[in-house]
SEFIZA-3560 file (N, C-alpha, C; in Angstrom, 3 decimals):
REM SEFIZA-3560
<numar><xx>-22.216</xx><yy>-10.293</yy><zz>-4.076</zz><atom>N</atom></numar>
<numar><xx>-21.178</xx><yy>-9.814</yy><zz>-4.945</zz><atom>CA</atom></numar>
<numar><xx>-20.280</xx><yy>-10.985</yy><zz>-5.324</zz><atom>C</atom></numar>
<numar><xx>-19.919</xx><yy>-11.234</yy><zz>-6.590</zz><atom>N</atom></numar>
<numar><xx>-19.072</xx><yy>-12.204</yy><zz>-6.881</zz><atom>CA</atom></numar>
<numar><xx>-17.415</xx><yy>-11.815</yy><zz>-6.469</zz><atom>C</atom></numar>
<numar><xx>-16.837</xx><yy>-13.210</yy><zz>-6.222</zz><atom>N</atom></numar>
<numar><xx>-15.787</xx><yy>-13.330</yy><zz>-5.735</zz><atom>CA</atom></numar>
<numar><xx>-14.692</xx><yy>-13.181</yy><zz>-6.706</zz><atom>C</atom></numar>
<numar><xx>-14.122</xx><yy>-12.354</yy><zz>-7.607</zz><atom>N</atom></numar>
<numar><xx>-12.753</xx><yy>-12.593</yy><zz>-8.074</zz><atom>CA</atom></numar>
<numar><xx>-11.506</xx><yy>-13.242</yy><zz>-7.857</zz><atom>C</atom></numar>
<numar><xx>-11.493</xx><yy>-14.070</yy><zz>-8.686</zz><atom>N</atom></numar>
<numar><xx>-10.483</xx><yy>-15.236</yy><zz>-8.788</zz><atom>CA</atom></numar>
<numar><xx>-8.909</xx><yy>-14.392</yy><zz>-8.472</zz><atom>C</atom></numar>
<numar><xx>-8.378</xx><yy>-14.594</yy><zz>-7.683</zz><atom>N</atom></numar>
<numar><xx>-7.207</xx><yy>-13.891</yy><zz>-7.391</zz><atom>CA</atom></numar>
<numar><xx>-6.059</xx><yy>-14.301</yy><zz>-8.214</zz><atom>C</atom></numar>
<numar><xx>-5.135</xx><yy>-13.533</yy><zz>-9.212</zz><atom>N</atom></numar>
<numar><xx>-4.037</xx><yy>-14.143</yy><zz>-9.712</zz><atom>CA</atom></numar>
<numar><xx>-2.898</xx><yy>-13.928</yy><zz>-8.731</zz><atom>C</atom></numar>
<numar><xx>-1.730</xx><yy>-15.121</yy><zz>-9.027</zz><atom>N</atom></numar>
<numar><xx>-0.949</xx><yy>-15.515</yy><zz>-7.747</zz><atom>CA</atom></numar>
<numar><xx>0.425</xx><yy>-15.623</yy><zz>-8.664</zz><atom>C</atom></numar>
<numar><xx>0.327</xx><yy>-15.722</yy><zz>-10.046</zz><atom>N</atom></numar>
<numar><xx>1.227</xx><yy>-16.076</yy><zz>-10.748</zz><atom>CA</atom></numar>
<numar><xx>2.415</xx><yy>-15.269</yy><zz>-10.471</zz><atom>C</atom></numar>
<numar><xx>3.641</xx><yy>-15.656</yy><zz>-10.881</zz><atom>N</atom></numar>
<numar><xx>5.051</xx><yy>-14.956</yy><zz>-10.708</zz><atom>CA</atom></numar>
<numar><xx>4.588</xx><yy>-13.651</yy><zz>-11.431</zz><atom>C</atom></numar>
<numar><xx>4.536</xx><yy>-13.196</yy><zz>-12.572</zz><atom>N</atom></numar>
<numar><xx>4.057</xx><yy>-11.786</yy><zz>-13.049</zz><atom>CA</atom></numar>
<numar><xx>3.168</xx><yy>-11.432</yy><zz>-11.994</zz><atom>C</atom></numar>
<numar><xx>2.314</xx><yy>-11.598</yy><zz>-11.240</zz><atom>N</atom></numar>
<numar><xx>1.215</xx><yy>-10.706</yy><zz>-10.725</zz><atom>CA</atom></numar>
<numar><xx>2.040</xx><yy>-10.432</yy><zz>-9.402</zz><atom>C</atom></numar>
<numar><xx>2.860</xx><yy>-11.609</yy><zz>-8.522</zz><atom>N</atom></numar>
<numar><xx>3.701</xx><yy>-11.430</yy><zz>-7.743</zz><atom>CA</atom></numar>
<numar><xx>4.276</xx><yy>-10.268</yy><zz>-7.493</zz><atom>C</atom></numar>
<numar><xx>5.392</xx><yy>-9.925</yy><zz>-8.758</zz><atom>N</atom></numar>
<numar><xx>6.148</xx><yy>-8.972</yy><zz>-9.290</zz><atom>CA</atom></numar>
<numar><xx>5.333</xx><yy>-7.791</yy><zz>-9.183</zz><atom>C</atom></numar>
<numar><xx>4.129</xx><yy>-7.736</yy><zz>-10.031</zz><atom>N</atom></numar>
<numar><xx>3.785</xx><yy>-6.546</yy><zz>-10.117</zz><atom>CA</atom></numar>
<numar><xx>3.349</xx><yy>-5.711</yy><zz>-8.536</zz><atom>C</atom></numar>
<numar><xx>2.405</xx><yy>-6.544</yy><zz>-8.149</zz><atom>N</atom></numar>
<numar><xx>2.097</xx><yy>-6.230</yy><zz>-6.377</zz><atom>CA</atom></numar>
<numar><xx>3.156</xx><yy>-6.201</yy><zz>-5.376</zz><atom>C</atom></numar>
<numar><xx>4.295</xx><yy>-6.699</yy><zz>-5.809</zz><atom>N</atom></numar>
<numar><xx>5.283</xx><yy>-5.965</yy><zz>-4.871</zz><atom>CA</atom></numar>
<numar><xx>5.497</xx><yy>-4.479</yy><zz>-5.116</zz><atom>C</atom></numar>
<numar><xx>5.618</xx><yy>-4.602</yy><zz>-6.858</zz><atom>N</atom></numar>
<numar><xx>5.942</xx><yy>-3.187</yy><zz>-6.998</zz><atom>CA</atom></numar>
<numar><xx>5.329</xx><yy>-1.767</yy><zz>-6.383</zz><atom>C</atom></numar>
<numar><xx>3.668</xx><yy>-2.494</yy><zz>-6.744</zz><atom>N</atom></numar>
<numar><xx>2.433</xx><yy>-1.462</yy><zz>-6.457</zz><atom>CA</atom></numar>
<numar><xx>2.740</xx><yy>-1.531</yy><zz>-4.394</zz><atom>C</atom></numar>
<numar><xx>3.226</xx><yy>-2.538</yy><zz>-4.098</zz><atom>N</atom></numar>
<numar><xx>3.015</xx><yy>-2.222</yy><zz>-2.397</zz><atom>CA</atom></numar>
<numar><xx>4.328</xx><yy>-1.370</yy><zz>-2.086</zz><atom>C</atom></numar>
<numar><xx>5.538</xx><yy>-1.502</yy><zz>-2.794</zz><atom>N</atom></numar>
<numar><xx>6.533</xx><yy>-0.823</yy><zz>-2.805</zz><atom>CA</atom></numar>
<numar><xx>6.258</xx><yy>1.113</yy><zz>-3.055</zz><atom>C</atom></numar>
<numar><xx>5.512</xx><yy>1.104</yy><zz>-4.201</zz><atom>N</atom></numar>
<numar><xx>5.196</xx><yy>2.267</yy><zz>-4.735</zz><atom>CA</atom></numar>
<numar><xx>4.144</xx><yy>2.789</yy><zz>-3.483</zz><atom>C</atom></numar>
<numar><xx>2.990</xx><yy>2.140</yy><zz>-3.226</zz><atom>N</atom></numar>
<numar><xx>2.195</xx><yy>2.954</yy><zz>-1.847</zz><atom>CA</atom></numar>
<numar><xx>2.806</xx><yy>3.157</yy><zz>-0.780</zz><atom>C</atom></numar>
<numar><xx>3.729</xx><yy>2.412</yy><zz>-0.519</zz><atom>N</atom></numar>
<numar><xx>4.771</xx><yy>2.568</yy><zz>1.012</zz><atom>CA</atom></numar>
<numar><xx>5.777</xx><yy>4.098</yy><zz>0.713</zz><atom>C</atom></numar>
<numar><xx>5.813</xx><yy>4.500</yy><zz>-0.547</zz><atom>N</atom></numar>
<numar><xx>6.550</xx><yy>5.928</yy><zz>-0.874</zz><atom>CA</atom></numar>
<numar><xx>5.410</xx><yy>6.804</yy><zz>-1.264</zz><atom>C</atom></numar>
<numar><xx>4.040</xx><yy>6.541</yy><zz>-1.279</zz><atom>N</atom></numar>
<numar><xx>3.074</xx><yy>7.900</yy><zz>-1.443</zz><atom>CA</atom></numar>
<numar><xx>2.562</xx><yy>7.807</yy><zz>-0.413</zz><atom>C</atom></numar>
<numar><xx>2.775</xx><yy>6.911</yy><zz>0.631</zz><atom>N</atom></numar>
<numar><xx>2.124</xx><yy>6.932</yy><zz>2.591</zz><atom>CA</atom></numar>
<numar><xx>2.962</xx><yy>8.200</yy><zz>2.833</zz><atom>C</atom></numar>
<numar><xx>4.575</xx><yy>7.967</yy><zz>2.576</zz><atom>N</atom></numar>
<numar><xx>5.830</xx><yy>8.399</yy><zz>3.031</zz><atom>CA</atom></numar>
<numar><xx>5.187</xx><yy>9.942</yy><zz>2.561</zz><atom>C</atom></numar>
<numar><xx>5.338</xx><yy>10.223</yy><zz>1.379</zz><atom>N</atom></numar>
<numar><xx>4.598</xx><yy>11.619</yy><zz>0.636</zz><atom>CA</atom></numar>
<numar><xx>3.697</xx><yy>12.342</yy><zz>1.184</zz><atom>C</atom></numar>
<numar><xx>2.842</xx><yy>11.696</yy><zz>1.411</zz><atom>N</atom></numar>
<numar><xx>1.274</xx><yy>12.172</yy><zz>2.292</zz><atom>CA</atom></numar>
<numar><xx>1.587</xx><yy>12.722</yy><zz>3.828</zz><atom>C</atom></numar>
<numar><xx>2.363</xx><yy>11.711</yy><zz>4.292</zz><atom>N</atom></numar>
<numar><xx>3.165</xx><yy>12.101</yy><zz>5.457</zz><atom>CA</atom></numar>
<numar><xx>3.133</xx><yy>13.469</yy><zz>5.610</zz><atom>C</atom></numar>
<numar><xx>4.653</xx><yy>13.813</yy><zz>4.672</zz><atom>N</atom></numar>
<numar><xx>5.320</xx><yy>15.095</yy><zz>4.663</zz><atom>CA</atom></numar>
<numar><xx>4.651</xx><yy>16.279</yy><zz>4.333</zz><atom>C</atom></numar>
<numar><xx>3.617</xx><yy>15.981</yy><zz>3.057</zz><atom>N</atom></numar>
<numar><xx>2.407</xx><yy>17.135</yy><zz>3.180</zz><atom>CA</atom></numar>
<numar><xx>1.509</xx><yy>17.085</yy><zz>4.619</zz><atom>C</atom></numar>
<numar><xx>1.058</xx><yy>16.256</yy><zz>5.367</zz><atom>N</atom></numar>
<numar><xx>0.457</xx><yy>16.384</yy><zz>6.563</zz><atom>CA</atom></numar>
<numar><xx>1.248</xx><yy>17.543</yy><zz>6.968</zz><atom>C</atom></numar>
<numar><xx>2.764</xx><yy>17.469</yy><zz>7.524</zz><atom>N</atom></numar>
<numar><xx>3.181</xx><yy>18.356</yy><zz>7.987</zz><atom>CA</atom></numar>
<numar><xx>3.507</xx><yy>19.772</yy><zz>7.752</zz><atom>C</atom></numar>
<numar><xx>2.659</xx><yy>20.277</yy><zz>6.404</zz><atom>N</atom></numar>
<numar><xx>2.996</xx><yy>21.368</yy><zz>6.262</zz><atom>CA</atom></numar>
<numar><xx>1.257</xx><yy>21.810</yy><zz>5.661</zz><atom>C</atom></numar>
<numar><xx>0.489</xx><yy>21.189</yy><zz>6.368</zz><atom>N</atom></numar>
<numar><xx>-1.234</xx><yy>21.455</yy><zz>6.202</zz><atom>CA</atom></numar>
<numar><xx>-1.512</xx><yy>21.768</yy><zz>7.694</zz><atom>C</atom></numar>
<numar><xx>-2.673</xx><yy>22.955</yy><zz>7.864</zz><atom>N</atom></numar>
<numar><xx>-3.046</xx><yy>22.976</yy><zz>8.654</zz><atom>CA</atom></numar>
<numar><xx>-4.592</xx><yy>23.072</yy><zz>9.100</zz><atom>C</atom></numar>
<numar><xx>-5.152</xx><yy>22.860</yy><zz>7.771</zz><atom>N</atom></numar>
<numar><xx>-7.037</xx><yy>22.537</yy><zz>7.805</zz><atom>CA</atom></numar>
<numar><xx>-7.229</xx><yy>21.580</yy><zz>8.268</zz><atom>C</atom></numar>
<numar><xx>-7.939</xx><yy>21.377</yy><zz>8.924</zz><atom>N</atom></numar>
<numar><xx>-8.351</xx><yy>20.156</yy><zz>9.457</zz><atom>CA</atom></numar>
<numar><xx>-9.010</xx><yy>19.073</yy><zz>8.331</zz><atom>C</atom></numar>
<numar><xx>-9.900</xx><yy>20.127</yy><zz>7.007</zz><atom>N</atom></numar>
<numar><xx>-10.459</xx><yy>19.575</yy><zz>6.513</zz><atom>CA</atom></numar>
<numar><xx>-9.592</xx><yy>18.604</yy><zz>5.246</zz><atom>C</atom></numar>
<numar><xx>-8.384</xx><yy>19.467</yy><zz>4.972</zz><atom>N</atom></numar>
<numar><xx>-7.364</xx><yy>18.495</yy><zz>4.523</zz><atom>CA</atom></numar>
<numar><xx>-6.515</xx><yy>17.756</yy><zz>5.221</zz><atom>C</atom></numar>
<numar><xx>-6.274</xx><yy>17.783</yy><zz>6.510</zz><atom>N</atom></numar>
<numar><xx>-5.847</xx><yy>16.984</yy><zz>7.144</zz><atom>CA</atom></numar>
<numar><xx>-6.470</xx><yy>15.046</yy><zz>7.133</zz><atom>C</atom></numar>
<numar><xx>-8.107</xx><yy>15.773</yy><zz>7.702</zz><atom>N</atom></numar>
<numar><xx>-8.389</xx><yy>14.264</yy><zz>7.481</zz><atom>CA</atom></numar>
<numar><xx>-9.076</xx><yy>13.743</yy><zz>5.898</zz><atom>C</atom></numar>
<numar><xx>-8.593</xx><yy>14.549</yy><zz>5.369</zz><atom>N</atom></numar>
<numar><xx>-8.416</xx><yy>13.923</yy><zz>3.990</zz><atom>CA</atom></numar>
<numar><xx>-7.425</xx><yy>12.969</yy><zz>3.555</zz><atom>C</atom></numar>
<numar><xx>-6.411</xx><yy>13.600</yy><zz>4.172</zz><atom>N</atom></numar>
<numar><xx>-5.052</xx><yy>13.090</yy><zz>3.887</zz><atom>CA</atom></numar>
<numar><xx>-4.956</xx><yy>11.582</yy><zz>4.981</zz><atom>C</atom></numar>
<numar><xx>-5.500</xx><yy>11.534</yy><zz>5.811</zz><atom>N</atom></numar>
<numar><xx>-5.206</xx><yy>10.411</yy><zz>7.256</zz><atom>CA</atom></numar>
<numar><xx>-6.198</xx><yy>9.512</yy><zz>5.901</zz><atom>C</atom></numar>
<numar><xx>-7.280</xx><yy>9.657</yy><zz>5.751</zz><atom>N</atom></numar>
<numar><xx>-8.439</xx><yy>8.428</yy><zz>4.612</zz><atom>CA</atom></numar>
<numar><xx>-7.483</xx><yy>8.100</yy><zz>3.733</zz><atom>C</atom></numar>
<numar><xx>-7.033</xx><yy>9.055</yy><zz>3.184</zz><atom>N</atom></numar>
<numar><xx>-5.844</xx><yy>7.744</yy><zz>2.048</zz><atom>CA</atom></numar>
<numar><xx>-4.990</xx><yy>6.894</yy><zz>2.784</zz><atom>C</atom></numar>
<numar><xx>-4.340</xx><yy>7.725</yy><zz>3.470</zz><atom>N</atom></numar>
<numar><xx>-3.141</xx><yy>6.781</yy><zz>4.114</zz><atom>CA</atom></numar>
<numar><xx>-3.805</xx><yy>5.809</yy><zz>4.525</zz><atom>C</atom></numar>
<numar><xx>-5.168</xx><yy>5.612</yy><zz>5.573</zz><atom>N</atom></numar>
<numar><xx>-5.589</xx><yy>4.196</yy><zz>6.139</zz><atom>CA</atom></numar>
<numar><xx>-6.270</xx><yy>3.902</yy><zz>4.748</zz><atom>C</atom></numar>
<numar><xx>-6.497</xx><yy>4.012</yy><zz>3.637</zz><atom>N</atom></numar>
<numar><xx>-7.038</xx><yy>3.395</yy><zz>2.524</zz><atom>CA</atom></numar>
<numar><xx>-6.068</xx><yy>2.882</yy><zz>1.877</zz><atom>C</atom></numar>
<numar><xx>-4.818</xx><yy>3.155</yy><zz>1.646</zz><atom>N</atom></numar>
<numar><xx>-3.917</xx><yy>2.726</yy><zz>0.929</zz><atom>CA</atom></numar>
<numar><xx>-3.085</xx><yy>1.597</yy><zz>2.103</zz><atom>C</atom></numar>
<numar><xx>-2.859</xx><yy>1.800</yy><zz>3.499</zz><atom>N</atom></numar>
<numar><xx>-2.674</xx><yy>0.847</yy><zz>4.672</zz><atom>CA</atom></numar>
<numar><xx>-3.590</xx><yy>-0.255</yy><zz>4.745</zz><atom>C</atom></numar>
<numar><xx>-4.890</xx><yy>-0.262</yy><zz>4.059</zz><atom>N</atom></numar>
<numar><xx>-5.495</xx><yy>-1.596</yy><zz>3.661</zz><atom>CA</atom></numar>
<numar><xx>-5.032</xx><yy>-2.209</yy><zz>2.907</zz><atom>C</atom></numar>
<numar><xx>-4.861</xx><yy>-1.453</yy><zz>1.506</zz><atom>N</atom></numar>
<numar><xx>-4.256</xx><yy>-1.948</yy><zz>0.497</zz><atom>CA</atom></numar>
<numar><xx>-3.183</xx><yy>-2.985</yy><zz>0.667</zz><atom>C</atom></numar>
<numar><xx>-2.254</xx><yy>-2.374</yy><zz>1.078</zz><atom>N</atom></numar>
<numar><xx>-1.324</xx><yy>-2.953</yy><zz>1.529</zz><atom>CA</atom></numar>
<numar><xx>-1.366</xx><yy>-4.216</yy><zz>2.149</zz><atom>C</atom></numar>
<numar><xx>-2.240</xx><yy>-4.183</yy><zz>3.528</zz><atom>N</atom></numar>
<numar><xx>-2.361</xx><yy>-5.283</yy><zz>3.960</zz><atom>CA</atom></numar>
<numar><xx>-3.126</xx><yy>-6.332</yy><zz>3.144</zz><atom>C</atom></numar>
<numar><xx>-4.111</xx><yy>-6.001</yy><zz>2.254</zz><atom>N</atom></numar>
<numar><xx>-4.736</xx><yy>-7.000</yy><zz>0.778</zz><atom>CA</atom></numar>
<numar><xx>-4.168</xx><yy>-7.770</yy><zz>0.379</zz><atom>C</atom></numar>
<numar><xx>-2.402</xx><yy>-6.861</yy><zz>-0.368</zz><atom>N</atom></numar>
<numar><xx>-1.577</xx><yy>-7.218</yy><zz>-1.107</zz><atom>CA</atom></numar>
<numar><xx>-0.966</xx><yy>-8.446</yy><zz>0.054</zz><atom>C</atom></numar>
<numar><xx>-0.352</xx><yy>-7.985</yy><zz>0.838</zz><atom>N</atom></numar>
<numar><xx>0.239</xx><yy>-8.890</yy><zz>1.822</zz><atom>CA</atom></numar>
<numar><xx>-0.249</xx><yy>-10.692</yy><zz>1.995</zz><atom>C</atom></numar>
<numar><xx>-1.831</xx><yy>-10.139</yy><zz>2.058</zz><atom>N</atom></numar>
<numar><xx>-2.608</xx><yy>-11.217</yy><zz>2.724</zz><atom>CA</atom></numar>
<numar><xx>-2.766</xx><yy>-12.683</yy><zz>1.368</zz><atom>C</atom></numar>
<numar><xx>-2.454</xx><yy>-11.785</yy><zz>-0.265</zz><atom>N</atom></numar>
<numar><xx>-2.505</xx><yy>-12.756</yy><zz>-1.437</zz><atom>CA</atom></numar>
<numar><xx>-1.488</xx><yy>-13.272</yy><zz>-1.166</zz><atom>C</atom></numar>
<numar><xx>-0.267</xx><yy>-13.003</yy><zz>-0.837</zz><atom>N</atom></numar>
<numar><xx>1.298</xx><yy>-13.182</yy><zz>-0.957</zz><atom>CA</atom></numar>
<numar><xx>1.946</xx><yy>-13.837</yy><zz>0.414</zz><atom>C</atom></numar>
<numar><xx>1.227</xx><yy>-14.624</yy><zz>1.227</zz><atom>N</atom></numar>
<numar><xx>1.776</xx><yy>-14.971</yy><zz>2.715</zz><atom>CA</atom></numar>
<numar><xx>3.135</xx><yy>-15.270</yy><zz>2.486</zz><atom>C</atom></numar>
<numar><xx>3.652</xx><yy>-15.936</yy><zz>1.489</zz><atom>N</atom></numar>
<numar><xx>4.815</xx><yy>-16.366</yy><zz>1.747</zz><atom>CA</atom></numar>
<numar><xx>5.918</xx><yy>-15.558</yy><zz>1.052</zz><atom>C</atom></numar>
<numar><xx>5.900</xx><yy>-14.273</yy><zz>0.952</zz><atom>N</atom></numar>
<numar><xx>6.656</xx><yy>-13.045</yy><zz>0.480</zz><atom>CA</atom></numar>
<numar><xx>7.103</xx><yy>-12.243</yy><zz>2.024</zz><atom>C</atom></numar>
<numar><xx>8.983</xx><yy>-13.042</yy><zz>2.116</zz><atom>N</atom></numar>
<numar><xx>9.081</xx><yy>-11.698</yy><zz>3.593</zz><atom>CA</atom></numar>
<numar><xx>8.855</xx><yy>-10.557</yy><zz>3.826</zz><atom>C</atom></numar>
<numar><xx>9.171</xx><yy>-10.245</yy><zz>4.927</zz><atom>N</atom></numar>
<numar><xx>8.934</xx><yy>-8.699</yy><zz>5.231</zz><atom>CA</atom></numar>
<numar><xx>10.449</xx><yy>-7.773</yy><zz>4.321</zz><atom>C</atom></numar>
<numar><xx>11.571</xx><yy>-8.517</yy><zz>4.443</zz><atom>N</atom></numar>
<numar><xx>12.349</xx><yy>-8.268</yy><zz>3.407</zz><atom>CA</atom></numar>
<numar><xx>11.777</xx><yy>-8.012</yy><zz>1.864</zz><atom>C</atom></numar>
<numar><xx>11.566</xx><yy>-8.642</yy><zz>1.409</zz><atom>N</atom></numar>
<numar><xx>10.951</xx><yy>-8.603</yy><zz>-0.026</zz><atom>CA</atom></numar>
<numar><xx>10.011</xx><yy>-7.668</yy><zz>0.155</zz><atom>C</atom></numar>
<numar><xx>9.506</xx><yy>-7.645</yy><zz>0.741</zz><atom>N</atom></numar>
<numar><xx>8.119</xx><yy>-6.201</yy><zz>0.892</zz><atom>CA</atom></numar>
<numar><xx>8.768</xx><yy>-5.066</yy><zz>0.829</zz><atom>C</atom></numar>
<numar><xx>10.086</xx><yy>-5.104</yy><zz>1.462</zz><atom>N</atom></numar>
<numar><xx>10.404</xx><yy>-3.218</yy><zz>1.815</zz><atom>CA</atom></numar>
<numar><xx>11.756</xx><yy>-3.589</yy><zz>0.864</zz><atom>C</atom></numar>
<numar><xx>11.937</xx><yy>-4.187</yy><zz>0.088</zz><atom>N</atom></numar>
<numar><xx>12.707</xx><yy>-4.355</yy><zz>-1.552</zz><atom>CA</atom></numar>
<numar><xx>14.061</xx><yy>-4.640</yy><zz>-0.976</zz><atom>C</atom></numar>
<numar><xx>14.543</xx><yy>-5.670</yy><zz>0.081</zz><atom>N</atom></numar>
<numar><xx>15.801</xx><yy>-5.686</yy><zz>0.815</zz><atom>CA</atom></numar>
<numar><xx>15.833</xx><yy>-7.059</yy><zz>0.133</zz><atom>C</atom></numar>
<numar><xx>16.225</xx><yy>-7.785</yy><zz>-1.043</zz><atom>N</atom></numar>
<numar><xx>16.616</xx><yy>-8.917</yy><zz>-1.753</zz><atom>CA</atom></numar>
<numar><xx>17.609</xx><yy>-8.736</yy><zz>-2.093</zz><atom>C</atom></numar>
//
């Protein structure tokens, strides 16, 4: 599989904070529906996004090493 050239630029910066900002409030979301589901079969529906989007996250992180943990959770 070919490797995609990763953009790093200040715009792409910006934007992947936003998008890691925005999944850290639909983890939060998913959450709160967990707690008011009681199928199992939507339950672990709901746990696959959250650890799918908890990759994500860590993806985003891993382009951006030198972005604090401040800047991640929007405390600038």
């Amino acid at each position: 599989m070919d490797e995609k050239d990763e953009d790093k630029s200040e715009k792409s910066r910006k934007n992947h904070l936003k998008y890691y900002r925005s999944l850290d409030r639909t983890i939060i979301d998913i959450k709160n529906e967990k707690t008011q589901e009681s199928e199992n079969v939507i339950l672990n529906h709901l746990d696959k996004r959250i650890e799918a989007m908890e990759e994500d996250k860590k993806r985003i992180k891993e382009m951006f090493p030198d972005i604090t943990d401040e800047e991640w959770n929007g405390n600038t």
